[in-house]
C-alpha positions as CSV (number, residue, x, y, z in Angstrom):
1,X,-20.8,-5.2,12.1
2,X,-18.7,-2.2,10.9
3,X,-17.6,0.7,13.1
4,X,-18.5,-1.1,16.3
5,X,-14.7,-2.1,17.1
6,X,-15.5,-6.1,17.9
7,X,-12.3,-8.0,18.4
8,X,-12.2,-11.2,16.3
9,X,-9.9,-13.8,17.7
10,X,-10.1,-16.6,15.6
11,X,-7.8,-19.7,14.8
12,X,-5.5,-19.5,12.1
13,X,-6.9,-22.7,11.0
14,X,-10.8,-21.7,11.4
15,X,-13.2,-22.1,8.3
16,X,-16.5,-20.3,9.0
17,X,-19.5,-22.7,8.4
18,X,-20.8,-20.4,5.7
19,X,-20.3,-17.9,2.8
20,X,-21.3,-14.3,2.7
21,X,-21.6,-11.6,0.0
22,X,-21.1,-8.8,1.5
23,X,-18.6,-8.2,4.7
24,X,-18.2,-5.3,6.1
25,X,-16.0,-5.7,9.4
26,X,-14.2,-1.9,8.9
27,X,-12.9,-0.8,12.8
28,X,-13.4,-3.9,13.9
29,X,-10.2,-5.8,15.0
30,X,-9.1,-8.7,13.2
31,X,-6.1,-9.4,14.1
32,X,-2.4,-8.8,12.7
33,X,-2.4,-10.9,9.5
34,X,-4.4,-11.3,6.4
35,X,-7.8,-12.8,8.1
36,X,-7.0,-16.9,6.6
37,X,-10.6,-17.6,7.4
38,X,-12.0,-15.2,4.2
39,X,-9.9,-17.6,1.8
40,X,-13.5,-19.8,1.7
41,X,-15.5,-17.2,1.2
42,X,-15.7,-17.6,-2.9
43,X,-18.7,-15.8,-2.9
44,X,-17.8,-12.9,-1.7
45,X,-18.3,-9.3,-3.8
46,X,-17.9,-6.8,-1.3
47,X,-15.7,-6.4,1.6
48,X,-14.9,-3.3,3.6
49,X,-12.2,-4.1,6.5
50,X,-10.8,-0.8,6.6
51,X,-8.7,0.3,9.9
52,X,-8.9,-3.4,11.2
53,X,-5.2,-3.6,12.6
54,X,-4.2,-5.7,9.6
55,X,-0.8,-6.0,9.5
56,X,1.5,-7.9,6.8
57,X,1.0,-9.2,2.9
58,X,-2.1,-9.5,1.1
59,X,-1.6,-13.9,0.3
60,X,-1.6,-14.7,-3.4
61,X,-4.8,-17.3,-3.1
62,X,-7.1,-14.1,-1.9
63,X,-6.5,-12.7,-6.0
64,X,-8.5,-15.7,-6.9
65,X,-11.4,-14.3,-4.8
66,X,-10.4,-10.4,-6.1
67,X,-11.9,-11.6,-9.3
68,X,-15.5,-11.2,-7.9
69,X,-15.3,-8.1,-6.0
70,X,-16.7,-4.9,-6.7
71,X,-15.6,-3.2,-4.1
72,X,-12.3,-4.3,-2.5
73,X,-11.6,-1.4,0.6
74,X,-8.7,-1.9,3.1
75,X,-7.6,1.7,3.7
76,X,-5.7,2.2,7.3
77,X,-3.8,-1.0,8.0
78,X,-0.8,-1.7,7.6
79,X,-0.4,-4.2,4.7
80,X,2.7,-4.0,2.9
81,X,4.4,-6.0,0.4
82,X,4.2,-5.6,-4.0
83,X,0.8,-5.7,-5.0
84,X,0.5,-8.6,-8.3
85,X,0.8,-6.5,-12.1
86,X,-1.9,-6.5,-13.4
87,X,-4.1,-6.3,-10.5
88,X,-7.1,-9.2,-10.9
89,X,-9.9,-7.2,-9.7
90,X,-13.7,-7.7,-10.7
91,X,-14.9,-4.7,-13.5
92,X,-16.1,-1.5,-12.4
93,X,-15.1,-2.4,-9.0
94,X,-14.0,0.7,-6.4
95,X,-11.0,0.1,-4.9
96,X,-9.2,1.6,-2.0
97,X,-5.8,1.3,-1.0
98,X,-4.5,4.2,0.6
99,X,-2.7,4.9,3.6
100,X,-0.7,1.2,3.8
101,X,3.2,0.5,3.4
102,X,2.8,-1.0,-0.3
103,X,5.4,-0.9,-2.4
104,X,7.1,-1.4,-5.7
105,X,5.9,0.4,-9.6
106,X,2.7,1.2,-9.9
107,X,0.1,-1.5,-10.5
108,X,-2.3,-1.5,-14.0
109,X,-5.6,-3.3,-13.6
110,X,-6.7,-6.4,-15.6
111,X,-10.0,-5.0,-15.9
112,X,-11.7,-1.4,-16.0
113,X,-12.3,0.3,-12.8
114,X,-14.0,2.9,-11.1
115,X,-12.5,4.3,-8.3
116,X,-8.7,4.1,-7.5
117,X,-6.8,5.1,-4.1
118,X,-3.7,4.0,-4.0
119,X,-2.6,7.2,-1.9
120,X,-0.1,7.8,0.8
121,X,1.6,4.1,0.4
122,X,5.3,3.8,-0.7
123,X,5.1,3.0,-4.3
124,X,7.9,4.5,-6.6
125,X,9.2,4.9,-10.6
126,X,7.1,6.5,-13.1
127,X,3.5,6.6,-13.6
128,X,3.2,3.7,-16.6
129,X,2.8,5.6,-19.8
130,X,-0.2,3.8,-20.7
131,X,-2.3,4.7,-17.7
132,X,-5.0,6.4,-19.7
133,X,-5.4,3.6,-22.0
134,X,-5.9,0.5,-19.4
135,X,-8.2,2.7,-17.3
136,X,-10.2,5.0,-19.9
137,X,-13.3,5.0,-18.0
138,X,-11.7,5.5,-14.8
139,X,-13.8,8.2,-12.2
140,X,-11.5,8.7,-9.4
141,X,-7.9,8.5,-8.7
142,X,-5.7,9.3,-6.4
143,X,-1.7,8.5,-6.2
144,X,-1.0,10.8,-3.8
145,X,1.4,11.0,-1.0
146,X,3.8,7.8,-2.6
147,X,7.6,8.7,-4.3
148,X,6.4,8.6,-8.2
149,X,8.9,10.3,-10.3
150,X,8.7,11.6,-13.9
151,X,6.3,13.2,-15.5
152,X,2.8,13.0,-16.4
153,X,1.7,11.0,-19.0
154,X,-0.3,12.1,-21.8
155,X,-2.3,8.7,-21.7
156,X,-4.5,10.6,-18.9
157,X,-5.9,12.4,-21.1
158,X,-7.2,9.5,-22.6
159,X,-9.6,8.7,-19.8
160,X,-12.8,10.6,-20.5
161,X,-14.5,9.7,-17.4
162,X,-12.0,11.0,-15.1
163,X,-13.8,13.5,-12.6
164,X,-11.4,13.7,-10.0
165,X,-7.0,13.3,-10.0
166,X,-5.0,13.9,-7.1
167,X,-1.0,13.4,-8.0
168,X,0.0,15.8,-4.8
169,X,3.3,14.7,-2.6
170,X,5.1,12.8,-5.1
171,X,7.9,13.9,-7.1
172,X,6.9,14.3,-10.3
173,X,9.1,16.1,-12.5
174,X,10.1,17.8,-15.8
175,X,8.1,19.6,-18.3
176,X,4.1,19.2,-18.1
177,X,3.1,17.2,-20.9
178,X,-0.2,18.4,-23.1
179,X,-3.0,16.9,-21.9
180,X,-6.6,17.9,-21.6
181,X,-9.3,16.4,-19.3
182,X,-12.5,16.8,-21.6
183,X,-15.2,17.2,-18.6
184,X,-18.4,19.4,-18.5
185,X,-17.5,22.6,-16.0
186,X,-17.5,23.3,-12.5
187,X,-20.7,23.9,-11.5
188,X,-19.1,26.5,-8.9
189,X,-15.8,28.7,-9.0
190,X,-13.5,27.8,-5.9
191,X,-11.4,30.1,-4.1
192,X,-8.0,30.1,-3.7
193,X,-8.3,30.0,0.2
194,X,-9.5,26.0,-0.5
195,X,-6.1,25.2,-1.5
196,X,-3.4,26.7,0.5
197,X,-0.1,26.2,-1.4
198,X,1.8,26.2,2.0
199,X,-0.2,23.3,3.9
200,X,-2.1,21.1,1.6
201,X,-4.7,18.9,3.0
202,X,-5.7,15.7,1.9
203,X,-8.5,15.6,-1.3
204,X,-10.8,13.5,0.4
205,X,-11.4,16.0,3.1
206,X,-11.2,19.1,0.5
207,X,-14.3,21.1,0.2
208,X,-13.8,20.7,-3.7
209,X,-14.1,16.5,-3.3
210,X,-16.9,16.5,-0.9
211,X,-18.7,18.6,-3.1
212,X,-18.1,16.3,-5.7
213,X,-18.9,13.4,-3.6
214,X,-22.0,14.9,-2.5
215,X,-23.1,15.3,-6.0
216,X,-23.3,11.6,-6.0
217,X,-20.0,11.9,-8.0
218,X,-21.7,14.2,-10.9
219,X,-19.9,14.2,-14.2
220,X,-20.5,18.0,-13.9
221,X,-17.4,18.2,-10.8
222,X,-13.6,18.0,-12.3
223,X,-10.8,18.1,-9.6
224,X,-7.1,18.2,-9.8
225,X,-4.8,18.1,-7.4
226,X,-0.7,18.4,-7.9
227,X,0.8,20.0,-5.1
228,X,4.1,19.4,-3.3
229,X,5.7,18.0,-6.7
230,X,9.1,19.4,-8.6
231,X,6.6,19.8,-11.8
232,X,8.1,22.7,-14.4
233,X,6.8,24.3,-17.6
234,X,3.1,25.3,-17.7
235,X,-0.4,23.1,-19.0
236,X,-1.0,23.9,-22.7
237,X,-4.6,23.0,-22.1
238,X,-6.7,22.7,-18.8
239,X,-9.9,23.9,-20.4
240,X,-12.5,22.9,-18.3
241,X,-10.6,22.3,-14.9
242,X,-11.7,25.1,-12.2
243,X,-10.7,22.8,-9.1
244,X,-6.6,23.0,-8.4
């Protein structure tokens, strides 16, 4: 039913006569708060309600569902609040955050992920130090666009699997640390045009990421992406990143 823009208008008090698997309800309207009716759905493992007018706090008794799910996306609502430490998310799941008014430190996950957007929200302090070693296997991730201070920690270096980082718009300071992202090479060399250092655009609709995406997320495609920070001193070693 995604991307059709139906309007759901249903009691706060409603419990649907069944239990899905996958729900994918993105565009469609479902009103301001966190939908009450999905906290019977305990089979649930995938659920897309991106850009679905959701306004408010993700409710502690949907984390005991979060468990299950591999792919958790609710990008382009407006859902706010401090998201639990750790975050109780099913392994390998893909999970998308970005552009919603969530606050507070930086989350860890209980569990190894994929894919983690946690972009243009309002989250603030450091980066944990021991990002790299919660996470090692982690493929994307993006903090962009929040107010993370500090610098970057060496831990990232750490995660082997990482094929594409975006830390652009935060404000990331002090010396770079050493770290080296041990990835295959570029398969391409990209121009500077891609990148104007004046008027970044987001990584997801970067010519270097959609490459990368198109490659069905090839291990051959790593992409970084710092711009718009307070960063100083220079990368000791960057060996195999082509994509800035």
């Amino acid at each position: 039913m995604s991307y059709n823009s139906f309007i759901f208008n249903f009691s706060s008090t409603w419990v649907p006569p069944f239990h899905v698997c996958n729900l994918d309800l993105g565009l469609c309207q479902l009103g301001h708060p966190f939908p009450a009716w999905l906290e019977n759905q305990k089979e649930l493992m995938y659920l897309d309600i991106c850009n679905a007018s959701i306004l408010g706090s993700i409710p502690n008794w949907f984390w005991d569902l979060g468990a299950n799910l591999s792919l958790f996306n609710v990008p382009h609502n407006q859902l706010g609040g401090q998201l639990p430490n750790p975050l109780p998310i099913a392994p390998f799941a893909d999970i998308d955050f970005r552009s919603n008014l969530f606050g507070g430190g930086l989350p860890l996950l209980a569990v190894e992920v994929k894919l983690l957007d946690l972009s243009n929200n309002n989250f603030f302090g450091p980066i944990p130090q021991n990002i790299g070693e919660s996470m090692p296997n982690l493929i994307f991730l993006s903090l962009s666009d929040n107010q993370l201070v500090g610098d970057i920690p060496s831990s990232i270096g750490e995660m082997l699997s990482l094929q594409v980082i975006d830390l652009s718009g935060n404000k990331l300071s002090e010396n770079i640390k050493k770290f080296m992202l041990n990835k295959q090479e570029l398969d391409e060399h990209l121009t500077k045009e891609m990148v104007a250092p004046t008027e970044r655009q987001p990584l997801r609709d970067h010519v270097a990421y959609q490459k990368w995406n198109e490659k069905d997320r090839s291990t051959s495609y790593t992409l970084l992406s710092i711009l718009q920070n307070d960063l100083i001193g220079q990368f000791d070693e960057l060996p195999t990143c082509k994509a800035l």
